[in-house]
N, C-alpha and C positions, 0 to 999 in steps of 0.2 A: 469416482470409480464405479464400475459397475456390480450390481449385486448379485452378478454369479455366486454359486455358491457348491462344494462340491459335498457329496455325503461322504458318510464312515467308508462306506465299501471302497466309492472312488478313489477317498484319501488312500484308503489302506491296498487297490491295486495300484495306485501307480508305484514306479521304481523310484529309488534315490537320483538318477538323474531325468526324471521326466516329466512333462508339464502335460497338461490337459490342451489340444490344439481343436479350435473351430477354424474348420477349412469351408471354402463357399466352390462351389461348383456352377458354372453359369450355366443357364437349360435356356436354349432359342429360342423364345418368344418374339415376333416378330420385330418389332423397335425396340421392346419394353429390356430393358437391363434385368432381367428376372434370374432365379438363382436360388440351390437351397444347399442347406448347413449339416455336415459330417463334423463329430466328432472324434476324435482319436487320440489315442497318448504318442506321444514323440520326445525325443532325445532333446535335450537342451540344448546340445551342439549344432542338430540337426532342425532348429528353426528358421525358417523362412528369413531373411533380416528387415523384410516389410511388417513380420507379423507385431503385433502391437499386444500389450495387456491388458487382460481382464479381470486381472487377483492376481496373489501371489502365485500360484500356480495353472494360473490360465491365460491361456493367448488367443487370438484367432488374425485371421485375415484381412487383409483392410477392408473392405465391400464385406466382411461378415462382423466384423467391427462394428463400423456403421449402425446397423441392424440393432445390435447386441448391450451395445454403450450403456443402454437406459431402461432395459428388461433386468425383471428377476426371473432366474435361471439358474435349475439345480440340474446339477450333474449329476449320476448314479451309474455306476459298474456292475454289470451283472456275471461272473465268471462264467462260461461254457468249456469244461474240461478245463482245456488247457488255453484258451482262448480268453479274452480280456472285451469285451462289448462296451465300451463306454457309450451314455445314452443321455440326451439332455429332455427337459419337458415341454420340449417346444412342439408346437403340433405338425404334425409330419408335413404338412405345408407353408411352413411358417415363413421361408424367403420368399415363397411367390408372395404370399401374402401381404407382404413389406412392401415389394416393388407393386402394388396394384394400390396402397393405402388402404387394405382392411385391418381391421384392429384383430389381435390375438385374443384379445379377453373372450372367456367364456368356455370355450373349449382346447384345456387341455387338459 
């Protein structure tokens, strides 16, 4: 299992029925399969049925799966008013990065 991980905050916005979802976004790069990762909370009813787990209370996408499987990765909720920002510490190009085989270490 992978060692996502979520903090206090995260835990304490998500709802009773909602998980933490990594959704993957593909961005056209010419041949390359390239793509990067949104975090969001969603409805347990309202999963994807390809989505796959990553903890008890996190899923993500198959192609963001992949990725994710074998990082550690913390989640953190930052409230905005009324607004719920869920935000992982992956560096804000971290699928390109995967699909090209550079390593993440160092800078996040």
């Amino acid at each position: 299992m992978s060692p996502i991980t979520l903090s206090h905050s995260a835990r304490e916005a998500l709802r009773a029925d909602e998980v933490v979802y990594f959704d993957w976004h593909v961005t056209g790069l010419c041949c390359a399969d390239a793509g990067e990762f949104s975090v969001r909370p969603l409805r347990r009813a309202r999963l994807p049925r390809r989505a796959r787990p990553l903890g008890d209370l996190v899923y993500a996408h198959p192609t963001a799966w992949v990725h994710l499987a074998e990082l550690p990765v913390t989640v953190d909720c930052r409230p905005l008013g009324r607004w719920r920002r869920f935000r992982s510490d992956l560096p804000p190009d971290a699928g390109l990065r995967h699909c090209l085989g550079l390593p993440l270490g160092g800078n996040r």
